[in-house]
N, CA, C and O atoms as a CHARMM CRD file, in Angstrom:
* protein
*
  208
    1    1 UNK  N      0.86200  -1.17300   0.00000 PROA 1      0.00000
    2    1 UNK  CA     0.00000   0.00000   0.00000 PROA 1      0.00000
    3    1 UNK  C      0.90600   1.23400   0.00000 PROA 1      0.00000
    4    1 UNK  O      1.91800   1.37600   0.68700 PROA 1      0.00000
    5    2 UNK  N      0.50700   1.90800  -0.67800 PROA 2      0.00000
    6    2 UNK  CA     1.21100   3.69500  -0.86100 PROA 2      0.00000
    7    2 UNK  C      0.85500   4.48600  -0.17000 PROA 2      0.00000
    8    2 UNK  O     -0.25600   4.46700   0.36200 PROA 2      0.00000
    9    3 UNK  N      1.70300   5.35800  -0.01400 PROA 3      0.00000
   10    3 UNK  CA     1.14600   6.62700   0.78500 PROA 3      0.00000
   11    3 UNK  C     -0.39200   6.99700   0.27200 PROA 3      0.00000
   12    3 UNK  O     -1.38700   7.16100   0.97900 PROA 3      0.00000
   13    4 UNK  N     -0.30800   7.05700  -0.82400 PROA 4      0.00000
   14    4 UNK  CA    -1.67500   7.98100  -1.47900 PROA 4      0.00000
   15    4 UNK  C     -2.42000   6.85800  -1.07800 PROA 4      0.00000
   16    4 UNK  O     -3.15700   7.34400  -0.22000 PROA 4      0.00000
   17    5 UNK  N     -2.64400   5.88000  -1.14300 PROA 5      0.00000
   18    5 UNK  CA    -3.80400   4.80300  -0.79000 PROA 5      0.00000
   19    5 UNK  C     -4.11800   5.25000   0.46900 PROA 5      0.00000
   20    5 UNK  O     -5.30300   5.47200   0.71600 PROA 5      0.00000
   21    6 UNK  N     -3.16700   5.44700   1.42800 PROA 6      0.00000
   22    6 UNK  CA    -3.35500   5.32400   2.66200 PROA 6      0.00000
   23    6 UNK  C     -3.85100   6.68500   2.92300 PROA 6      0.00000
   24    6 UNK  O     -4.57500   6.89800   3.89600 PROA 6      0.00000
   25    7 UNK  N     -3.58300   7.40400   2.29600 PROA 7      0.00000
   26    7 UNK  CA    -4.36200   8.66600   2.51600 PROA 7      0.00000
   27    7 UNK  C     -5.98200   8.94000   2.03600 PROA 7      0.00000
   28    7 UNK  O     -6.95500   9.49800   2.54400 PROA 7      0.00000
   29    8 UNK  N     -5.70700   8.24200   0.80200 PROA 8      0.00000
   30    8 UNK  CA    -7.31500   7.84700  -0.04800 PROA 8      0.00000
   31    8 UNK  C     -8.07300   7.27400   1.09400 PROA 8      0.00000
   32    8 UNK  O     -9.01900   7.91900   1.54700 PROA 8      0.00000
   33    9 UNK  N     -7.71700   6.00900   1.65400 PROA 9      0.00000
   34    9 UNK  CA    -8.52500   5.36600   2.63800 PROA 9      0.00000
   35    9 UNK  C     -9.03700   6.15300   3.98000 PROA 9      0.00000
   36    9 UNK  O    -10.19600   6.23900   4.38800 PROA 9      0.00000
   37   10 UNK  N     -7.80800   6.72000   4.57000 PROA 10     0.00000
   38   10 UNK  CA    -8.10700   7.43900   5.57200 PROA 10     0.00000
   39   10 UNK  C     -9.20500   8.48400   5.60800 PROA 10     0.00000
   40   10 UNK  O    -10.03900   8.68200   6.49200 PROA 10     0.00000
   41   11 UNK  N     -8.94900   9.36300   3.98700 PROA 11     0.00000
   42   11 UNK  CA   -10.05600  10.55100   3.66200 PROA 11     0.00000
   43   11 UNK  C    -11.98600   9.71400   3.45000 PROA 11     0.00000
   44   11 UNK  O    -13.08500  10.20800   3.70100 PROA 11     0.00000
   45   12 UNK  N    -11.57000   8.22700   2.85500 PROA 12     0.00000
   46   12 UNK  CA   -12.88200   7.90900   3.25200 PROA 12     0.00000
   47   12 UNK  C    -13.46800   7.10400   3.65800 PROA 12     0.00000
   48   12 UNK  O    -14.46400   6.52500   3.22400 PROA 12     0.00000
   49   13 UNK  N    -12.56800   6.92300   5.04800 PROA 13     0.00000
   50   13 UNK  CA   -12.94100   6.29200   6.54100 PROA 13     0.00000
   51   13 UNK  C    -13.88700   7.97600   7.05400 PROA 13     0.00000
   52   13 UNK  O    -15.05800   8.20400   7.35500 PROA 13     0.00000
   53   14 UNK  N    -12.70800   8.80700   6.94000 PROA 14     0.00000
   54   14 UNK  CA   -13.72800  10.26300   7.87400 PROA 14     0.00000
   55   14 UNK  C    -15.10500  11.05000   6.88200 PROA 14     0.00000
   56   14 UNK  O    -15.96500  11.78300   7.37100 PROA 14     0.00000
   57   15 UNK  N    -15.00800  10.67400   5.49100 PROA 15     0.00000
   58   15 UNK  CA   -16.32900  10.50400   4.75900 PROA 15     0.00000
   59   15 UNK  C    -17.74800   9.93800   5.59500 PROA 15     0.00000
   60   15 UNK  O    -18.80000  10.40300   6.03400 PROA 15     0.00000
   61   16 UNK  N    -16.91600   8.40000   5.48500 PROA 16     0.00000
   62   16 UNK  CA   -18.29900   7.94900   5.67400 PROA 16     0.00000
   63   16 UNK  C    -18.87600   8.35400   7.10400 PROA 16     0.00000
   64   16 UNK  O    -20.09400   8.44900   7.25600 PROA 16     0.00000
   65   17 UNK  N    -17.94600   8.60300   8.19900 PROA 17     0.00000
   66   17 UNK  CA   -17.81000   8.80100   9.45000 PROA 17     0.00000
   67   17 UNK  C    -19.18500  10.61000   9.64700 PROA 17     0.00000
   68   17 UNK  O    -20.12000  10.96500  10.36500 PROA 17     0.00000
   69   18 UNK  N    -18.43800  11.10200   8.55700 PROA 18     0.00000
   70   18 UNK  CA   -19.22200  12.90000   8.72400 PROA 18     0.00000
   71   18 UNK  C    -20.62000  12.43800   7.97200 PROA 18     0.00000
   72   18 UNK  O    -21.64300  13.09100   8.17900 PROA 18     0.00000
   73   19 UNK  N    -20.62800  11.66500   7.37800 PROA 19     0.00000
   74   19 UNK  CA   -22.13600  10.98100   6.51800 PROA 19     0.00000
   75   19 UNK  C    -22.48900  10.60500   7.29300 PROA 19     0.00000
   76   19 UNK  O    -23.05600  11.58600   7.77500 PROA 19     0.00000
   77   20 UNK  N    -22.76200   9.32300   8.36400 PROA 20     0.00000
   78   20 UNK  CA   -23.30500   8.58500   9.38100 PROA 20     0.00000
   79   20 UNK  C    -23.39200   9.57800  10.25500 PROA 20     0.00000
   80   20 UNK  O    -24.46500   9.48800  10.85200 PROA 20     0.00000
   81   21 UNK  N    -22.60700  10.70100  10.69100 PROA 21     0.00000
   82   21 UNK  CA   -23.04300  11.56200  11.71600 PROA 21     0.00000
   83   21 UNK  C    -24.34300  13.05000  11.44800 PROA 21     0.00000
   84   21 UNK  O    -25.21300  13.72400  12.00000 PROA 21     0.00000
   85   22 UNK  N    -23.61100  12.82600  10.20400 PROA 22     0.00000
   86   22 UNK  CA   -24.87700  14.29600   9.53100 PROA 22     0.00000
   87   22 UNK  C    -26.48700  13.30200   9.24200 PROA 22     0.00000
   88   22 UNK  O    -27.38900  13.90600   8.66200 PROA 22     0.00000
   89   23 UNK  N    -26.68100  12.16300   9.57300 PROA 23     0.00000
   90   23 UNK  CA   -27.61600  11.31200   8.72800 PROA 23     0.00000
   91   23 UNK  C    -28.49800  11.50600  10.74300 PROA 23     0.00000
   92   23 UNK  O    -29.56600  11.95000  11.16300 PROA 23     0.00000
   93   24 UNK  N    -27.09700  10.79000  11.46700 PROA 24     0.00000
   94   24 UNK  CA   -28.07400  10.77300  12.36200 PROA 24     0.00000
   95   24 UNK  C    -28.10700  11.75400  13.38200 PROA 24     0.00000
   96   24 UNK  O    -28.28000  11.58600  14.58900 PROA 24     0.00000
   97   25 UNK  N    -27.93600  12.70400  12.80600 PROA 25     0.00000
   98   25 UNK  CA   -28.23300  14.63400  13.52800 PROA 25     0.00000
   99   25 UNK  C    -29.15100  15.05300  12.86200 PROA 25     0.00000
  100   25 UNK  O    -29.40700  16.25700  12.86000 PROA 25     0.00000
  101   26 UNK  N    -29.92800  14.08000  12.07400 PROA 26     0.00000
  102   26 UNK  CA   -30.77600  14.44900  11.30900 PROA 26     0.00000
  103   26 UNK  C    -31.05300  15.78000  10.86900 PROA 26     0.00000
  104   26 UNK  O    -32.04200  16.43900  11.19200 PROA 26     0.00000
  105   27 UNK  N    -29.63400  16.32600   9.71300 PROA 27     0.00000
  106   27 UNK  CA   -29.20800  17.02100   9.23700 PROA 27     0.00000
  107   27 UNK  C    -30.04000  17.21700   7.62400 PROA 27     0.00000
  108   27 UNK  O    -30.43800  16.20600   7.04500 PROA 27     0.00000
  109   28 UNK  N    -30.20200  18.36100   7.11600 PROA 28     0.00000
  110   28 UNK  CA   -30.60600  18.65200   5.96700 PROA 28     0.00000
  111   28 UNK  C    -30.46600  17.58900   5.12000 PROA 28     0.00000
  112   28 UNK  O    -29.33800  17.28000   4.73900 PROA 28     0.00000
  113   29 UNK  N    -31.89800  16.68300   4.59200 PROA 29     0.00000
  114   29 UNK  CA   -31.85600  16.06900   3.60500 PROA 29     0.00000
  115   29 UNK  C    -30.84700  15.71200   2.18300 PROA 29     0.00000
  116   29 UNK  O    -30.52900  14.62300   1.70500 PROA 29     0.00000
  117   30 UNK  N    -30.45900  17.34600   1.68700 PROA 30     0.00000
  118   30 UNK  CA   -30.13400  17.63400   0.86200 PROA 30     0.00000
  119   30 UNK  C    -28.72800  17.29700   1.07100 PROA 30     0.00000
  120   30 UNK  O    -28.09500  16.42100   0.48100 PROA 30     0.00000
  121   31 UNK  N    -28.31200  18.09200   1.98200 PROA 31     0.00000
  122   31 UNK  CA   -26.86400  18.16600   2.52600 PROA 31     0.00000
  123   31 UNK  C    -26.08400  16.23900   3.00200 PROA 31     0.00000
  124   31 UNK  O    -24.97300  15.75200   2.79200 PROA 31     0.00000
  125   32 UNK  N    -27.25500  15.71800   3.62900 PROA 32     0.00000
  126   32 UNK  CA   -26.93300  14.38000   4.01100 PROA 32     0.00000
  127   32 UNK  C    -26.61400  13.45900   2.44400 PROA 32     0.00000
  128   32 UNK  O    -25.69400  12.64900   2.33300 PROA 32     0.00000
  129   33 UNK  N    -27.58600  13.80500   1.34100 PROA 33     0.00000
  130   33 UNK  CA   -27.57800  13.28100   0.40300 PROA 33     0.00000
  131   33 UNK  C    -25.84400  14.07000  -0.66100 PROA 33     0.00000
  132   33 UNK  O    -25.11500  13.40400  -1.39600 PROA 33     0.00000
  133   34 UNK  N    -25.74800  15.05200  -0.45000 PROA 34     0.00000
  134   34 UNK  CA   -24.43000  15.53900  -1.29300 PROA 34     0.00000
  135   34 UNK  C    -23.43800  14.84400  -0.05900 PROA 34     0.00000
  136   34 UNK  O    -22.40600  14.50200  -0.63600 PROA 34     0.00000
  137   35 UNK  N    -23.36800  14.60400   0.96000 PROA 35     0.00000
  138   35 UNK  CA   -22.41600  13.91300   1.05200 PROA 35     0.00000
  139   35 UNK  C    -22.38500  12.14000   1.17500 PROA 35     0.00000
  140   35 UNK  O    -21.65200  11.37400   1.80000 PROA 35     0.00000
  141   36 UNK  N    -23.19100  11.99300   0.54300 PROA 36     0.00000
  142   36 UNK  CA   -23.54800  10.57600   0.74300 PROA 36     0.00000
  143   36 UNK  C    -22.91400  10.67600  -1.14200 PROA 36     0.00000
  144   36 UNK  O    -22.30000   9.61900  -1.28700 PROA 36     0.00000
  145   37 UNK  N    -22.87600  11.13500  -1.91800 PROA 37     0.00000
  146   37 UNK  CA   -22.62600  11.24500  -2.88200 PROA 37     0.00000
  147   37 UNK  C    -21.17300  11.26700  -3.42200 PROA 37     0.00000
  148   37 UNK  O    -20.66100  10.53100  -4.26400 PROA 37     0.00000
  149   38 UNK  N    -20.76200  12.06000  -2.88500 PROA 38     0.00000
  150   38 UNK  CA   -19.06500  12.32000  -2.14300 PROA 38     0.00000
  151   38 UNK  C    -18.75000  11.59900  -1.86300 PROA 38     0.00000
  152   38 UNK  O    -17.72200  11.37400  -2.50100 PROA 38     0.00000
  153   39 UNK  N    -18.93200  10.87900  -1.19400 PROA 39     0.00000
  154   39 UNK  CA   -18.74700   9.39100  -0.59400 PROA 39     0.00000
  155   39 UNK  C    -18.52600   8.42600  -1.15900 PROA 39     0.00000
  156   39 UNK  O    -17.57500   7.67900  -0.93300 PROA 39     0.00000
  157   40 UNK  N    -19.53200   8.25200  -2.15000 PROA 40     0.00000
  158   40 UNK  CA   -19.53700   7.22400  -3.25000 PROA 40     0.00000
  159   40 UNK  C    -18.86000   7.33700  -3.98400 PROA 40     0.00000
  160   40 UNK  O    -18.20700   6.34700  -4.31500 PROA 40     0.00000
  161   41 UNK  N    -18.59100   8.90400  -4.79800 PROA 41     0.00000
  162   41 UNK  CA   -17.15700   9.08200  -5.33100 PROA 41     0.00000
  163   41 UNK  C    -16.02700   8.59600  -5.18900 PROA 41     0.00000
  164   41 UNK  O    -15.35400   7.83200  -5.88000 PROA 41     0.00000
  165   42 UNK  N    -15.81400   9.27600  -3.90400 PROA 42     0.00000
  166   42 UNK  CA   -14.52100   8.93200  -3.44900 PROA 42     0.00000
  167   42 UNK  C    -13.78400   7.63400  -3.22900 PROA 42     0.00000
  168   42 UNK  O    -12.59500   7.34800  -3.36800 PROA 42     0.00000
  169   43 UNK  N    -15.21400   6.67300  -2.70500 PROA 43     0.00000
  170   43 UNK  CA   -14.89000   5.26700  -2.47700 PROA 43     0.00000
  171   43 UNK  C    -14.56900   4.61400  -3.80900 PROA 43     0.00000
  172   43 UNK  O    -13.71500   3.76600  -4.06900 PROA 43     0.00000
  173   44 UNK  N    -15.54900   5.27300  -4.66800 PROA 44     0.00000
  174   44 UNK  CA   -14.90600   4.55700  -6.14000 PROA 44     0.00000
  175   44 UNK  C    -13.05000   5.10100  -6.65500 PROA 44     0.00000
  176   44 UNK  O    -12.08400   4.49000  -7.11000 PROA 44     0.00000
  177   45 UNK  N    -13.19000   5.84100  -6.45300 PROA 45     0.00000
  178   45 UNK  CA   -11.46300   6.58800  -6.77900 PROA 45     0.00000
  179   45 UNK  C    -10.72400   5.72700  -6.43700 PROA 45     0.00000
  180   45 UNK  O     -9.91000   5.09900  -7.11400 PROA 45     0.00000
  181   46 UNK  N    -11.18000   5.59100  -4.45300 PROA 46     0.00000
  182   46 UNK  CA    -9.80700   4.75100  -3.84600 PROA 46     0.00000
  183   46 UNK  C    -10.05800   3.19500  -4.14400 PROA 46     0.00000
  184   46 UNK  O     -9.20800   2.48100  -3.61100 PROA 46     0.00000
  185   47 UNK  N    -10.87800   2.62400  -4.76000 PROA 47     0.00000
  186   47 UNK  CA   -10.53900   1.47600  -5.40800 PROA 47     0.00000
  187   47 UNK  C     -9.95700   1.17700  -6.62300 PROA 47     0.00000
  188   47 UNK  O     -9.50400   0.09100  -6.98300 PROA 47     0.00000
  189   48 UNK  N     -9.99900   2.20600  -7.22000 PROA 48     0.00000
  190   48 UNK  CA    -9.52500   2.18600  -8.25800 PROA 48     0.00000
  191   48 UNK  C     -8.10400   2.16000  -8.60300 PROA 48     0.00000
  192   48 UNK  O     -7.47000   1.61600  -9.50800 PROA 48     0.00000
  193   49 UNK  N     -7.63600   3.27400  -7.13200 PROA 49     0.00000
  194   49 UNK  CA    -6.16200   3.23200  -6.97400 PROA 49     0.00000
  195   49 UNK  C     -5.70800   2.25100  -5.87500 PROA 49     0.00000
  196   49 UNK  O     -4.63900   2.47300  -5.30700 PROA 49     0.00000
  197   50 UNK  N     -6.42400   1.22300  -5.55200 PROA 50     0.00000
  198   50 UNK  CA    -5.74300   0.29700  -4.98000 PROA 50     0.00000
  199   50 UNK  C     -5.85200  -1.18000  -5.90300 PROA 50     0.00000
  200   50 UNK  O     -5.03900  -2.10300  -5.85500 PROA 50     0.00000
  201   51 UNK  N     -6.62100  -1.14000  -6.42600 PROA 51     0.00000
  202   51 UNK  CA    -6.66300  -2.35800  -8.07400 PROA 51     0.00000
  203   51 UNK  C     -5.62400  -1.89100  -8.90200 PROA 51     0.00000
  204   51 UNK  O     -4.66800  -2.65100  -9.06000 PROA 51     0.00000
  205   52 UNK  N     -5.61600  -0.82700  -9.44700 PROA 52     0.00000
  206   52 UNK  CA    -4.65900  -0.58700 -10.49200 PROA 52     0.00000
  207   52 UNK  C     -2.80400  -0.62600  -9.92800 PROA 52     0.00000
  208   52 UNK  O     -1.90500  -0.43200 -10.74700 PROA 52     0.00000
């Protein structure tokens, strides 16, 4: 594993972490959903750079 992986992973370990917390602060719909989105992004990126 690389630095950048390990940084990829780390950035969305605290993703999903600010998602699960804005979801259950029952935080703006909208806002819960753009980062639930972000999320999904990101998780796709860092697989991508840990397959390739």
């Amino acid at each position: 594993m690389d630095l950048i992986e390990s940084v990829m992973l780390c950035m969305l370990l605290g993703l999903v972490g600010a998602t699960a917390m804005a979801y259950r602060a029952e935080n703006e719909p909208r806002d819960v959903r753009l980062l639930v989105g972000l999320t999904t992004l990101w998780g796709a990126g860092t697989a991508v750079a840990f397959v390739a």
